[in-house]
FINU-362941 format. One record per residue (C-alpha): residue in one letter; x, y, z. Coordinates in steps of 0.1 Angstrom, whole numbers, padded with zeros to 4 digits, always signed. Example, Ala and Ser with C-alpha at 12.3 -4.5 7.8 and 13.67 -1.06 7.14 Angstrom:
BEGIN
A+0123-0045+0078S+0137-0011+0071
END
This chain:
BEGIN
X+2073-0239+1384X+2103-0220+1370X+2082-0213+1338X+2054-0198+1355X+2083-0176+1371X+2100-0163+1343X+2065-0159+1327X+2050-0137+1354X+2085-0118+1353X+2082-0112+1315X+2046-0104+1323X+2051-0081+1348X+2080-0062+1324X+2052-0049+1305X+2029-0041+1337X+2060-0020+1354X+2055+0018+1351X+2083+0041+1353X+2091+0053+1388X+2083+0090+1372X+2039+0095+1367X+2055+0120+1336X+2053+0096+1305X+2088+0113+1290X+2115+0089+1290X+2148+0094+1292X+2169+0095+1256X+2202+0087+1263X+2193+0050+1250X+2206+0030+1283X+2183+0005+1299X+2170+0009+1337X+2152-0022+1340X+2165-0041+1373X+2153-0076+1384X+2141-0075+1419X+2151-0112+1435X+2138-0118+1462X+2161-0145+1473X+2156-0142+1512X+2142-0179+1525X+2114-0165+1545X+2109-0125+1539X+2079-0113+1515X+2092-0082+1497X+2059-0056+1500X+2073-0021+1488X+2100-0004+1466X+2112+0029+1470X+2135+0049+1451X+2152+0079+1455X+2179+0096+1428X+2211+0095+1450X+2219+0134+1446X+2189+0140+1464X+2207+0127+1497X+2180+0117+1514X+2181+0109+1551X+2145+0083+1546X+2139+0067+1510X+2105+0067+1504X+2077+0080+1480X+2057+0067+1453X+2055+0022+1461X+2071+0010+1428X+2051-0021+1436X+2015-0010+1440X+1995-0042+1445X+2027-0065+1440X+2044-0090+1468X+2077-0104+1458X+2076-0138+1478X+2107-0156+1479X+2118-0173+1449X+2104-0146+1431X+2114-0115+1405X+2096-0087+1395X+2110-0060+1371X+2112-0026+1376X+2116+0004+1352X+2135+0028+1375X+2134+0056+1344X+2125+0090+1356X+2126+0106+1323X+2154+0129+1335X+2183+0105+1330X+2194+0095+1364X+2208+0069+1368X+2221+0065+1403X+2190+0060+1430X+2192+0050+1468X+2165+0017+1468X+2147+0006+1498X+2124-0022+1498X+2106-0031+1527X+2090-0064+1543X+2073-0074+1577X+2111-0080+1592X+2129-0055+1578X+2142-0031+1556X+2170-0038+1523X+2189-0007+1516X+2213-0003+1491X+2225+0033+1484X+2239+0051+1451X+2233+0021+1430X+2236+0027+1392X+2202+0012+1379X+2222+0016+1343X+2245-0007+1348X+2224-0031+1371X+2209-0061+1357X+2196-0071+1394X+2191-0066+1431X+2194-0100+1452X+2172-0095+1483X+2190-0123+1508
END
């Protein structure tokens, strides 16, 4: 079972779009790929939303950076958060039938993951 996991995260790696429609990247070189892990026992992870932190935003919300993706728990999906403008602190909220995660000002640079207990 914990092949078919890693697979579908690998697989889904390539299937991530940047948060930004633009195709630019950003050039500075650093990664912004964060595993989502949706560690929680019960809670199904159905939307992502990020917001670059400067923006100060009182709601995070905007584009789904999981169109058509659950994270169930046990799961991890990747996520691309490069905006092609070379942010790399973003307020995250991801939301599920019982609640909301927030995490605020997170460096997705410097971020290998995001634990969802």
């Amino acid at each position: 079972m914990r092949n078919v996991l890693v697979a579908a995260a690998g697989a889904a790696m390539l299937l991530a779009a940047p948060i930004s429609e633009a195709v630019a990247q950003s050039t500075d070189g650093l990664n912004r790929w964060v595993n989502i892990n949706n560690v929680s026992q019960s809670r199904t992870v159905l939307t992502l939303y990020a917001v670059p932190s400067h923006v100060r935003a009182a709601r995070i919300s905007g584009r789904d950076l999981l169109p058509g993706v659950t994270i169930r728990p046990g799961q991890s999906y990747a996520v691309n958060f490069d905006d092609g403008q070379g942010t790399c602190y973003f307020d995250l909220r991801a939301t599920s039938m019982n609640g909301d995660w927030v995490r605020r000002n997170v460096n997705v640079c410097g971020l290998s993951h995001w634990d969802l207990l």
